[in-house]
C-alpha positions as CSV (number, residue, x, y, z in Angstrom):
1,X,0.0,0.0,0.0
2,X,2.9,2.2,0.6
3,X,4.6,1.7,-2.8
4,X,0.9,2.1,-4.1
5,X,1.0,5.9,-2.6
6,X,4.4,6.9,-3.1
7,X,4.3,8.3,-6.6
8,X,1.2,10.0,-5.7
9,X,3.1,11.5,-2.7
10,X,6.3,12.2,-4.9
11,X,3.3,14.2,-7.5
12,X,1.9,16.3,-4.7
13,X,5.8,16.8,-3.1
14,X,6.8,17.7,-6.7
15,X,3.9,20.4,-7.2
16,X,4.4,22.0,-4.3
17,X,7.8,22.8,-4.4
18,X,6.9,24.0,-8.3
19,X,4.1,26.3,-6.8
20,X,6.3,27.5,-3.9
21,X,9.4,28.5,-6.3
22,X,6.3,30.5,-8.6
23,X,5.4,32.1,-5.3
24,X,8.9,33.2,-4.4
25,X,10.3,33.9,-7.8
26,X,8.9,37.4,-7.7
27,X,10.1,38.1,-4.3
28,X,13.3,36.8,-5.1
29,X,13.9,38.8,-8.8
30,X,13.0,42.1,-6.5
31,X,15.8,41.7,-4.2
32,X,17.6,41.0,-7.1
33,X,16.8,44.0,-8.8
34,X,17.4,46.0,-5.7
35,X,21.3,45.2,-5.5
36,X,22.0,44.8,-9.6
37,X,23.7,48.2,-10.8
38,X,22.1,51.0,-13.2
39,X,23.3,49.1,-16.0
40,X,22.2,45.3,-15.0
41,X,18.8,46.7,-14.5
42,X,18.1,48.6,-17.6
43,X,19.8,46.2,-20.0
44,X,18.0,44.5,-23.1
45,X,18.8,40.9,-21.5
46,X,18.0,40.8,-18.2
47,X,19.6,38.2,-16.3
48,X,18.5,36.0,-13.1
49,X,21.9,36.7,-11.7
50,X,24.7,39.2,-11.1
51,X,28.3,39.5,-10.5
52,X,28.6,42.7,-9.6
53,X,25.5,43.3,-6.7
54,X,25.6,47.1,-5.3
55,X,24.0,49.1,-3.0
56,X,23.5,52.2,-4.6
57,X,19.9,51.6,-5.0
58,X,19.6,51.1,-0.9
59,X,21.6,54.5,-0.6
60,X,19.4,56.0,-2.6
61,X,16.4,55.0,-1.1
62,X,17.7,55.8,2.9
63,X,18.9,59.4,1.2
64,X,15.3,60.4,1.0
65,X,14.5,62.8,3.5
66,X,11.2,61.5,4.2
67,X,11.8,58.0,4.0
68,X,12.7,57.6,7.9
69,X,9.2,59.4,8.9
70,X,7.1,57.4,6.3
71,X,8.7,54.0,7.5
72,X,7.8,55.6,11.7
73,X,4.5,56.3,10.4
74,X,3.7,53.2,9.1
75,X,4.9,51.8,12.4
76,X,2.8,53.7,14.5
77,X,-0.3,53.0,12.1
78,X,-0.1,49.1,12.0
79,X,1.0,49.1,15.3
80,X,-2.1,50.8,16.7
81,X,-4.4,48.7,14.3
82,X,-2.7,45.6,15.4
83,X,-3.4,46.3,19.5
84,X,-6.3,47.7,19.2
85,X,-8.1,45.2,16.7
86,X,-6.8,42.5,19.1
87,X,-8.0,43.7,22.1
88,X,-11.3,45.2,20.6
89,X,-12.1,42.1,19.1
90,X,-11.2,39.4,22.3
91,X,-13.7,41.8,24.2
92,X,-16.1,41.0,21.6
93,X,-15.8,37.7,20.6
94,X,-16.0,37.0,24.4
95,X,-19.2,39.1,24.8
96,X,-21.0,37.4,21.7
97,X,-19.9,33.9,22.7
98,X,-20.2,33.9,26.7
99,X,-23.6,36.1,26.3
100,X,-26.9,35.7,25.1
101,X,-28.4,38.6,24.1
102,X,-31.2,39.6,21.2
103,X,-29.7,39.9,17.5
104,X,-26.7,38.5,18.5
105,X,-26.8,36.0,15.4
106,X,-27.6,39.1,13.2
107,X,-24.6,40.8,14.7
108,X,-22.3,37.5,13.7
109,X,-23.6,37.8,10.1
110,X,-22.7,41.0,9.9
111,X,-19.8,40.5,10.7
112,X,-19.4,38.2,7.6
113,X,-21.6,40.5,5.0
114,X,-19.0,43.3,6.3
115,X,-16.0,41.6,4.6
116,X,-18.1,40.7,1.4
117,X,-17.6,44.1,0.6
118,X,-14.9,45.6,-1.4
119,X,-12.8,48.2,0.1
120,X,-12.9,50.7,-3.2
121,X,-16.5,51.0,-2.6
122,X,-16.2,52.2,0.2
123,X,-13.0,54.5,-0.4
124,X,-15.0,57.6,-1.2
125,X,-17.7,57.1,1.6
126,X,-14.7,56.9,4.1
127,X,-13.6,60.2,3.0
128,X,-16.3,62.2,3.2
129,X,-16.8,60.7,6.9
130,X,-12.9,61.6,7.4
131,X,-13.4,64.9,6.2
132,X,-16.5,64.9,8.7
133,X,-14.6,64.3,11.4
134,X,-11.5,66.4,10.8
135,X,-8.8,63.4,10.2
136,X,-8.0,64.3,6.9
137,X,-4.4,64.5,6.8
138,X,-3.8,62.8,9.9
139,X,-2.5,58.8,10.9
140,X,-6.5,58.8,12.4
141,X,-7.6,59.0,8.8
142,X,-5.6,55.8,8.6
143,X,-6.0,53.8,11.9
144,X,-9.8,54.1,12.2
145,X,-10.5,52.5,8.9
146,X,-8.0,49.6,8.7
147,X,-9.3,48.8,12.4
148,X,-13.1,49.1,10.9
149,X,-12.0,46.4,8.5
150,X,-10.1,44.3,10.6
151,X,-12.4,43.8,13.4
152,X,-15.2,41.6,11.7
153,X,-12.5,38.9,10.3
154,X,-10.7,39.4,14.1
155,X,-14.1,38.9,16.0
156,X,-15.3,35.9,13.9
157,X,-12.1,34.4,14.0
158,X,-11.8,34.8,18.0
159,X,-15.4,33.3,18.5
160,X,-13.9,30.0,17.8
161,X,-11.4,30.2,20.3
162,X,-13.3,32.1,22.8
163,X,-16.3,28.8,22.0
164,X,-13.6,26.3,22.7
165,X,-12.7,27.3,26.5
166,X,-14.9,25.3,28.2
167,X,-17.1,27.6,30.7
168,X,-16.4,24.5,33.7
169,X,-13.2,26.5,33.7
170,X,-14.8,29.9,34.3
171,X,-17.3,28.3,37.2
172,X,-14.3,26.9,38.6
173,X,-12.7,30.3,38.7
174,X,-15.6,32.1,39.9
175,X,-16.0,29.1,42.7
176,X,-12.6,29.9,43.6
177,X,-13.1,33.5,44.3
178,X,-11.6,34.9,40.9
179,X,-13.6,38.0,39.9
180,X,-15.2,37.9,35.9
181,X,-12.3,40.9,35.3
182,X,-9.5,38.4,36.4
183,X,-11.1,35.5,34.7
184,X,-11.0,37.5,31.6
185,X,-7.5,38.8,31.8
186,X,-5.6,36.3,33.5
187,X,-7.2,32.9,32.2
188,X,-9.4,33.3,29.1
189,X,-6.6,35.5,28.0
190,X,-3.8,33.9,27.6
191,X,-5.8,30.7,26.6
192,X,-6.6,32.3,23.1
193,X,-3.6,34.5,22.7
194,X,-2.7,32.0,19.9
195,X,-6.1,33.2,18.0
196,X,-4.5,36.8,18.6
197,X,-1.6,36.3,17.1
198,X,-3.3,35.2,14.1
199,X,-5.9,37.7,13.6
200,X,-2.8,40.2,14.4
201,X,-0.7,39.4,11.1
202,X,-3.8,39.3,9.2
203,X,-4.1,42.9,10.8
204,X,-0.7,44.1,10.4
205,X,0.1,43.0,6.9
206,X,-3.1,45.0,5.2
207,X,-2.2,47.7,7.1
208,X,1.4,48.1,6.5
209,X,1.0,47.5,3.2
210,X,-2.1,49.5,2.4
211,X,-1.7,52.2,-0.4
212,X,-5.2,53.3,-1.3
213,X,-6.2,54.4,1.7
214,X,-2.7,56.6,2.6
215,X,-2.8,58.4,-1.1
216,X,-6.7,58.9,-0.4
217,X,-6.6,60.0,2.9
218,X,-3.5,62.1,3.0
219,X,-3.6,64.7,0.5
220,X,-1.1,67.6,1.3
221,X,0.7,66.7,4.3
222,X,3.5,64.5,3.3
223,X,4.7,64.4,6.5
224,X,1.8,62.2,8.0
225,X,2.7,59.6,4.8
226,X,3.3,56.0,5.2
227,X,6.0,53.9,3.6
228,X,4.3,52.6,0.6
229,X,4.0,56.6,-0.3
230,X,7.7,56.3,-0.1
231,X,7.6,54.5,-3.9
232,X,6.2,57.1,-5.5
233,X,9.2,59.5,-5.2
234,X,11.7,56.8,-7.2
235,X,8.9,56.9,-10.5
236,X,9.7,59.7,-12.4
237,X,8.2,61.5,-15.6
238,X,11.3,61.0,-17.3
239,X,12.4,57.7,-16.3
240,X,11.5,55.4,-13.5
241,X,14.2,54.5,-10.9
242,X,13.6,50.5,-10.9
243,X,16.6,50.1,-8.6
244,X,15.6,52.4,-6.0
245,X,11.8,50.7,-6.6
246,X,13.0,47.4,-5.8
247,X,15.1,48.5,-2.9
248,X,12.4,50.8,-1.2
249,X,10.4,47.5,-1.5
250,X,12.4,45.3,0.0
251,X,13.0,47.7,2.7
252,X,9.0,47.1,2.9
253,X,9.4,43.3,3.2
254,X,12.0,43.5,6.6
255,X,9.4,44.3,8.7
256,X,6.8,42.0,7.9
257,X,9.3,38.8,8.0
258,X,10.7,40.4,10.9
259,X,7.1,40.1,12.4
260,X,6.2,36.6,11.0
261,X,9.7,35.3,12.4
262,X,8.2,36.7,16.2
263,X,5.1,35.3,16.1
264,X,5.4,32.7,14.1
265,X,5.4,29.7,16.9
266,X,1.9,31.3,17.7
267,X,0.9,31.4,14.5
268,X,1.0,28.2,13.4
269,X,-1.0,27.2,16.8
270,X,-3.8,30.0,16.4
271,X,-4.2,28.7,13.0
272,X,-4.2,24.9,13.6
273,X,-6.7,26.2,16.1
274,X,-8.8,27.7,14.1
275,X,-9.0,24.8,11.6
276,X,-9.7,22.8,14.7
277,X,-12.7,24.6,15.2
């Protein structure tokens, strides 16, 4: 039976390792084209190597005046999206699991029917309520809506893990003279902080990444820009600068492997959990 299933398994080996090098190829040919030279880069035969790797096209990039605020900016932004969604959304995935309160299937669905719709539809809506509010031009402009958007796909997500405590544990707690508050934070808390960490690079990756909302939202202060507005000073009406392009986005990438690397123990828990459930 073994020798029955082996060439299957050699197949299905085979094609992943085919779909995971199609995957990385592009990630690989911009890091690539962020240390080839001038001349490597604009050349009629491009080449997946190079013998001569620079870093001009990094110096360029960290010469920007701006760069160093746009990359603090983005940090603050997905930073505050990523702690807030997660603790927003444990207090509510607790509140609709543990509780039973009128609508509160309604409220779940919602939840869903709110990522079934597309971000660009709601683009110009958000601006008119940003302008509403006086956040134009400001990192609110850009926290409030990435959190809006996060939350449902946090909350849902949560449920399951919230669901999966079993509530003999709270009884016990509250038996032993452990107040709902401490159940909450020391207990439940820790028990789905895998579910957190999950919903949390879900959170910080759209967020760090996002470019519609920063060139929507922030329209003449350049200083309250995030680092994917960084690009746009490297294409040029004259010519494009490809290398500093490809370097400015792998200066993009750091972070988020930097993040995956930190959580990823978690991660692969909160997800396993989630298929669990």
């Amino acid at each position: 039976m073994r020798l029955v299933h082996r060439p299957w398994r050699l197949a299905a080996e085979a094609f992943a390792l085919l779909a995971a090098a199609v995957v990385a190829f592009p990630l690989y040919w911009m890091v690539l084209s962020a240390f080839k030279p001038a001349g490597e880069i604009q050349s009629d035969t491009p080449r997946p190597w190079t013998l001569a790797p620079s870093l001009d096209s990094f110096r360029r990039v960290f010469q920007q005046e701006e760069f160093g605020r746009y990359f603090l900016n983005s940090l603050f932004v997905a930073g505050s999206v990523v702690v807030l969604s997660a603790l927003i959304a444990f207090l509510a995935a607790t509140a609709v699991t543990r509780f039973k309160f009128r609508f509160r299937t309604t409220l779940l669905i919602m939840f869903l029917v709110a990522q079934m719709v597309p971000v660009e539809a709601l683009t110009i809506p958000l601006f008119f309520q940003m302008r509403d509010f006086g956040l134009l031009n400001t990192l609110g402009a850009l926290i409030l809506p990435h959190l809006a958007f996060s939350l449902p796909f946090a909350i849902w997500m949560l449920r399951g893990f919230v669901k999966a405590v079993p509530e003999a544990l709270e009884e016990a707690a509250l038996i032993d003279g452990a107040s709902r508050t401490r159940f909450l934070w020391q207990i439940l808390f820790p028990l789905v902080f895998p579910g957190l960490v999950a919903t949390s690079v879900f959170s910080f990756i759209s967020t760090w990444n996002d470019f519609l909302f920063a060139k929507s939202f922030i329209i003449s202060d350049t200083s309250q820009s995030t680092l994917p507005m960084a690009l746009l000073l490297f294409f040029k009406p004259e010519e494009n600068d490809w290398g500093g392009i490809m370097a400015a986005s792998t200066v993009m990438t750091v972070p988020v492997l930097v993040f995956f690397v930190l959580v990823q123990r978690r991660l692969v828990s909160g997800l396993g959990g989630a298929v669990k459930d």
